[in-house]
C-alpha positions in Angstrom: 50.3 51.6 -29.2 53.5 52.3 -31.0 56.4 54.2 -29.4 54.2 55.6 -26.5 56.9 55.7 -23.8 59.0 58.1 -26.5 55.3 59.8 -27.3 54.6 60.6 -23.7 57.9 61.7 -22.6 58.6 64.4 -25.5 54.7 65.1 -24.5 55.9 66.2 -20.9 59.6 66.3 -20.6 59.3 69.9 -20.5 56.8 70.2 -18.4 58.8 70.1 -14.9 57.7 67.0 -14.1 60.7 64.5 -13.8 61.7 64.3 -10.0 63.9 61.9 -7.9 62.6 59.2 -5.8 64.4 58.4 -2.5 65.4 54.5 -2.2 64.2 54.5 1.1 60.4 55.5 0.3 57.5 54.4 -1.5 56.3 57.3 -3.7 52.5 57.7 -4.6 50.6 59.8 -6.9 46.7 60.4 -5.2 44.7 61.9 -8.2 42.1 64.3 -7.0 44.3 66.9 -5.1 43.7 65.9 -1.5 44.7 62.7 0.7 41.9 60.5 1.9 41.5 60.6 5.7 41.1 56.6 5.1 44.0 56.8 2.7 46.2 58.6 5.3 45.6 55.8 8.0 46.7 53.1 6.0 50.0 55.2 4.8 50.7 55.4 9.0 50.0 51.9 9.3 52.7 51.1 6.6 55.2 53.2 8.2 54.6 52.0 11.8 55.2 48.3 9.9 58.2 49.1 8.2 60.5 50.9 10.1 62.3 53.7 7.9 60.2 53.8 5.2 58.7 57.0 4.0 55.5 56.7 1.8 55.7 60.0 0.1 52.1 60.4 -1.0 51.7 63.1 -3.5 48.3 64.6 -3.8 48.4 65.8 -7.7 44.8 67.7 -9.1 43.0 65.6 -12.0 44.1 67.6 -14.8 47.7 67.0 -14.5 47.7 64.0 -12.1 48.0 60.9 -15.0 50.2 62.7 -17.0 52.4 63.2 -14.5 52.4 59.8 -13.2 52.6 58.5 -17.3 55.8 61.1 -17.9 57.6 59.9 -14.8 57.4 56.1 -15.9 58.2 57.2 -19.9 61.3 59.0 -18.1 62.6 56.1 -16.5 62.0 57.2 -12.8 58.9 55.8 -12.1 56.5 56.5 -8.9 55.7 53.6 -6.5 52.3 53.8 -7.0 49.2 56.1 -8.3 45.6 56.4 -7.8 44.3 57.0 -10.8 41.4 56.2 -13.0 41.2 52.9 -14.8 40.3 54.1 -18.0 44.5 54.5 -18.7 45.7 50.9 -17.3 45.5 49.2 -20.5 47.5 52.0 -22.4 49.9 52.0 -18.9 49.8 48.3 -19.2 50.4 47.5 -22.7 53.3 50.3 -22.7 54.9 48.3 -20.1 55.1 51.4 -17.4 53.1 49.2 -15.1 53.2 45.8 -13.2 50.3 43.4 -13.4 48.2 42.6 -10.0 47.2 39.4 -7.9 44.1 39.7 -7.0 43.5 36.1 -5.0 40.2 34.2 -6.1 38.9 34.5 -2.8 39.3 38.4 -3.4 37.6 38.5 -7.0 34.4 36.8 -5.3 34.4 40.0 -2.7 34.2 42.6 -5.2 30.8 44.1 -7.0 29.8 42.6 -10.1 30.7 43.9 -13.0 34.1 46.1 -10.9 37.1 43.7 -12.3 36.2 43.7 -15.8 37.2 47.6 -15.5 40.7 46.3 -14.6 41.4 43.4 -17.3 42.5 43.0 -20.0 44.5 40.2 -21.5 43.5 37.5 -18.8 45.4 39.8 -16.0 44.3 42.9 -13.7 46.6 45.9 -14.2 45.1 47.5 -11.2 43.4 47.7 -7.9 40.0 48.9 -8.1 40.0 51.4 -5.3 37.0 53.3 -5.8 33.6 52.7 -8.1 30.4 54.8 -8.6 27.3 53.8 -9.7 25.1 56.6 -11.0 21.0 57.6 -10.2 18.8 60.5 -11.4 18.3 63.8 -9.4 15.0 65.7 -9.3 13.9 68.4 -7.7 10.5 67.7 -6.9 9.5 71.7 -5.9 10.3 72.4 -9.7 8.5 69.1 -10.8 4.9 70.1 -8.6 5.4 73.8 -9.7 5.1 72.8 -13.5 1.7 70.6 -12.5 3.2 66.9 -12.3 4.0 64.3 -9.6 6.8 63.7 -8.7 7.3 60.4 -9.4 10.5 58.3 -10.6 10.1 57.8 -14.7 10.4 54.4 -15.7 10.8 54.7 -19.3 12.6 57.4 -21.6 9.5 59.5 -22.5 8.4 59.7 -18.9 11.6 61.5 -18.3 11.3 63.7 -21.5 7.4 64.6 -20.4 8.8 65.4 -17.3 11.6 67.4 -17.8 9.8 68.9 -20.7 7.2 70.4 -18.6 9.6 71.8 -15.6 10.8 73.6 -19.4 7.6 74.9 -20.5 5.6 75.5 -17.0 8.2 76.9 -14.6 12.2 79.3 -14.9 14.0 76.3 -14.5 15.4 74.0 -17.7 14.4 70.8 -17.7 16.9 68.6 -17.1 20.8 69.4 -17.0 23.2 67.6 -19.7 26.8 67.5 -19.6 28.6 68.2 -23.0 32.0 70.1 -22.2 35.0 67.9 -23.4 35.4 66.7 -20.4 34.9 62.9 -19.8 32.0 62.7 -17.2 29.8 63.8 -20.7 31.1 60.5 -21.9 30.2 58.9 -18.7 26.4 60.8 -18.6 26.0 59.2 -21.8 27.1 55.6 -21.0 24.3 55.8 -18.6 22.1 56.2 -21.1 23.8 53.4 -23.6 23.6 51.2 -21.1 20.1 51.3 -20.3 19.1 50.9 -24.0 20.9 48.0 -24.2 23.8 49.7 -25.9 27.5 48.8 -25.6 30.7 50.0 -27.0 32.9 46.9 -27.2 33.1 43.2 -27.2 35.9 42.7 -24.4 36.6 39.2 -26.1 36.9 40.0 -29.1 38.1 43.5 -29.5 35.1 44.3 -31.9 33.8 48.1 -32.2 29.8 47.8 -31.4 29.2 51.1 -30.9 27.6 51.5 -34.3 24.5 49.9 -33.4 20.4 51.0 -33.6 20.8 51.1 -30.1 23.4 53.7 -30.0 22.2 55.9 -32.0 18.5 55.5 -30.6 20.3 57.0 -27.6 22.2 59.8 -29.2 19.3 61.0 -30.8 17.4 61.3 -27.7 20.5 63.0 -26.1 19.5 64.9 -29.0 16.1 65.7 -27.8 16.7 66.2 -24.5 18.7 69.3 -25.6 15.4 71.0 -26.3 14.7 71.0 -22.7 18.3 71.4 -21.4 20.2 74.3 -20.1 21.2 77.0 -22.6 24.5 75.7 -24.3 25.3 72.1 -22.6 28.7 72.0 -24.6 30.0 74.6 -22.1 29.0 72.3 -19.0 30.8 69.4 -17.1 28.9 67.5 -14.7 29.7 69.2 -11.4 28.6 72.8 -12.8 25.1 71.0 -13.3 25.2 70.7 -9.7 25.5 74.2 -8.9 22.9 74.7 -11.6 20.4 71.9 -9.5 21.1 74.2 -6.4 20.4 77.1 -7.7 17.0 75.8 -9.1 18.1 76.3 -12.4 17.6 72.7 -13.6 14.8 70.1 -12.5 16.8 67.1 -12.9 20.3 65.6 -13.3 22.4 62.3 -13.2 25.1 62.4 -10.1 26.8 59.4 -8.7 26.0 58.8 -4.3 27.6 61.8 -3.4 25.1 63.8 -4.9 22.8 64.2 -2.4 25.2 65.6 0.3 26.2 68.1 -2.1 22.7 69.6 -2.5 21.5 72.5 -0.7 19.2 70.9 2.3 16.4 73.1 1.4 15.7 71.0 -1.9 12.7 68.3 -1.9 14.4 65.8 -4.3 13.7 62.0 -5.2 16.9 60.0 -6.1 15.5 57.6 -8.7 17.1 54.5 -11.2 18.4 56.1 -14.4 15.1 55.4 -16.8 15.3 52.7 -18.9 15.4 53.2 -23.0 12.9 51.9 -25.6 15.3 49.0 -26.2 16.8 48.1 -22.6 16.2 48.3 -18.9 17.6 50.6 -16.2 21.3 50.5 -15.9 24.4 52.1 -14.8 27.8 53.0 -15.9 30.1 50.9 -13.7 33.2 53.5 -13.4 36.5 52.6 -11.1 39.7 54.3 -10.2 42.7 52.2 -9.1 46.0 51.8 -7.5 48.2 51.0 -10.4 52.0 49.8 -9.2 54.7 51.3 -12.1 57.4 49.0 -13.4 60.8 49.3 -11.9 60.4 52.1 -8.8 63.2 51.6 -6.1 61.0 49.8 -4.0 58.0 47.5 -6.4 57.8 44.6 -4.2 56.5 47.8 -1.1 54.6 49.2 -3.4 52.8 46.4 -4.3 51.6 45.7 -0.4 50.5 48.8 -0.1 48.6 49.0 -2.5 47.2 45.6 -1.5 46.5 47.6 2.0 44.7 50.5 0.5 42.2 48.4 -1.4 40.7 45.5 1.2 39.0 45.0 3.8 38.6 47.9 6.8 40.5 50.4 5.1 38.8 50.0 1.9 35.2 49.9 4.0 36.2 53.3 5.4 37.0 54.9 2.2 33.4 53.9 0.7 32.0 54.7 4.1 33.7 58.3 5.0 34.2 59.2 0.9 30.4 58.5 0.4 31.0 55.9 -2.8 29.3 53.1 -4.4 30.8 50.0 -2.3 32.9 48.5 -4.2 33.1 45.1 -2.2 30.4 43.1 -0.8 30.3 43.9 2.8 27.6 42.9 3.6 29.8 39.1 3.3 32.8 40.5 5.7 30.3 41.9 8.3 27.2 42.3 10.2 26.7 46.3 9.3 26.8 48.0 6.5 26.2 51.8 5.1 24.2 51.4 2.6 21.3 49.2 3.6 19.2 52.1 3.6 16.6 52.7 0.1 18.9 56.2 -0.8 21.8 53.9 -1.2 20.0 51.0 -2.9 18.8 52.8 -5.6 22.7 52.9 -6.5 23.6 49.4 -5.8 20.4 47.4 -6.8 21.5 48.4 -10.9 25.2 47.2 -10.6 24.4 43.7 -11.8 22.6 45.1 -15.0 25.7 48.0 -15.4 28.2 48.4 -17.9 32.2 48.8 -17.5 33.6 52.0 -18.3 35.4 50.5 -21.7 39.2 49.8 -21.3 41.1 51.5 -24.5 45.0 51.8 -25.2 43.8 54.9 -26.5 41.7 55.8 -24.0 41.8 60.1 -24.9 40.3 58.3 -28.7 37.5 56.9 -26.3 36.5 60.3 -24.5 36.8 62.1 -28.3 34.7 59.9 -30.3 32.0 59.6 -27.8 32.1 63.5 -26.9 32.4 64.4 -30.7 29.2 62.6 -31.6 27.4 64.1 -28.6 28.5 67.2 -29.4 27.2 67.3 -32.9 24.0 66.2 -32.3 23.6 68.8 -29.4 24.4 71.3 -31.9 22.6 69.5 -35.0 26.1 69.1 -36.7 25.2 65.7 -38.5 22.4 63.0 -37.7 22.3 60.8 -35.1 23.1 57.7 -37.7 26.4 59.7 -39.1 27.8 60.7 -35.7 27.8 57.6 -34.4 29.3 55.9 -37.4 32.0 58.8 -37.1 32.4 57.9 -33.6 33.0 54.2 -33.9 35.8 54.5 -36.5 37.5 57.1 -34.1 37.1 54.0 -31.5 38.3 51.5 -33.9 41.7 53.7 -33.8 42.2 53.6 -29.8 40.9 50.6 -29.0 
């Protein structure tokens, strides 16, 4: 992408963003507005190894968090290091505002299938992956009995529609709950979908567009359809207002990542089920990954860079899965004898990760979240046909890939 450094620093430079880093510290950036328990212990560790150095870690909310850690780099004065999500390392990588990563072979063959290919591009990782989700239908099987039905997983795209169609017709409660706000878990919700039609957005190899296939827009169109039995106005919902909306009884079903079920009122009788599977695929997941990215040129790269390397294996990265309630990222069950999620609630989110799909790696990864949002958008609100918005969508793609 052309001139971003300049791009992103007239972006910001007003914003109050530029600050000094101390030599004598490693400064991160945490995304998410809170430090990690599991994080935190590591960041002692550190200091306890390396006597009189500080690691300044800088708990940033998600809205402001990238840019912040972008506009720093663009200015010159770079952070140490940033959690943040992997959708912005190629644009940070080809930009030259961060480092490239070692990840050791006998590393790679720890981590979850499908979890690196959210960090490459070019033959090298530009990050590492620190924490992945894997995602699984809600339902709220009170709502699902009240409107006459068993509550049973749906295998198949029009068991879910029959289902959530009849919580719609038989009971107060919509449906299902579908995220369209411009935010870009709606582009995740939908990649859900994509991916278990048999849908995919681009050839990683190649750098071809294959969005604009019967497969995608058979999925948009019954994003489409499934708006007739949605909430009132999806476009003005993100995905963790449709879990207030699940606990308040106001929607039969939704798609959440692990974490779900611990966010759900305990009075609820729910089944946690495999996202259904589309007329032209099987079940799948969207594969999704933040990372700790190491920026070019900080006072101290070579610190950074262990650090991160700290952060991201072995204990330390088993207790942030563990205590943070995530998909595991690495295969623990090869690096001990226990492991969280042996039990069937958690396998319903790791038994799909071989059949998942990456999040897509753009330059342009804002061009990725508008193309997909825009087309899911119009066909919520019947702005064009399923056919026209995604062939709208894939020429936005086209542009940020």
């Amino acid at each position: 992408m052309k001139n971003i450094k300049k791009a992103i620093l007239l972006a910001f430079i007003g914003a109050g963003l530029i600050a000094p880093v101390q030599a004598e510290e490693v400064h991160a950036i945490i995304c998410g507005g809170e430090i990690r328990p599991a994080d935190q212990v590591v960041f002692d560790a550190f200091e306890a190894k390396y006597s009189g150095v500080k690691v300044n870690a800088e708990a940033v909310p998600w809205g402001t968090c990238q840019d912040k850690s972008m506009t720093l780099a663009a200015a010159g004065d770079p952070v140490g290091l940033a959690y943040i999500g992997s959708r912005t390392l190629k644009q940070l990588g080809r930009s030259g505002l961060i480092v490239p990563v070692d990840i050791s072979d006998e590393m790679q063959a720890l981590y979850q299938p499908g979890v690196l290919a959210t960090v490459s591009d070019g033959g090298q990782f530009w990050g590492y992956p620190h924490a992945f989700s894997t995602k699984a239908l809600f339902i709220n099987c009170g709502l699902v009995e009240a409107a006459g039905e068993a509550c049973v997983a749906p295998r198949t795209w029009e068991g879910l529609y029959n289902m959530a169609k009849a919580v719609n017709d038989n009971t107060s409660a919509a449906g299902i709950g579908l995220a369209a706000r411009d935010f870009d878990n709606t582009m995740h919700q939908f990649l859900n979908y994509l991916y278990s039609n048999g849908g995919t957005v681009s050839n990683a190899d190649t750098g071809e567009i294959t969005f604009n296939s019967p497969e995608t827009v058979e999925t948009l169109a019954f994003i489409g359809k499934l708006a007739g039995v949605a909430q009132e106005g999806p476009s003005g919902y993100e995905r963790s207002q449709l879990t207030q909306l699940y606990n308040d009884g106001q929607i039969g079903m939704y798609i959440n990542g692990p974490w779900g079920a611990g966010q759900h009122n305990d009075n609820i009788a729910e089944i946690v089920v495999p996202v259904p599977a589309g007329p032209s695929g099987s079940s799948g997941t969207l594969l999704i990954t933040d990372s700790m990215a190491v920026f070019k040129g900080s006072a101290n790269e070579d610190l950074a860079m262990e650090l991160a390397q700290m952060m991201t294996s072995g204990e330390a990265q088993y207790d942030l899965d563990m205590s943070w309630g995530l998909t595991p990222i690495l295969q623990y069950e090869k690096m001990r004898d226990d492991v969280y999620y042996s039990t069937d609630y958690w396998q319903t989110f790791v038994e799909p990760i071989g059949r998942g799909g990456p999040e897509p790696m753009f330059e342009d990864f804002k061009a990725l979240q508008a193309g997909i949002n825009g087309a899911i958008q119009g066909i919520i609100l019947g702005d064009g046909s399923a056919a026209d918005l995604v062939a709208e969508a894939a020429e936005t793609l086209a542009e940020g890939l």
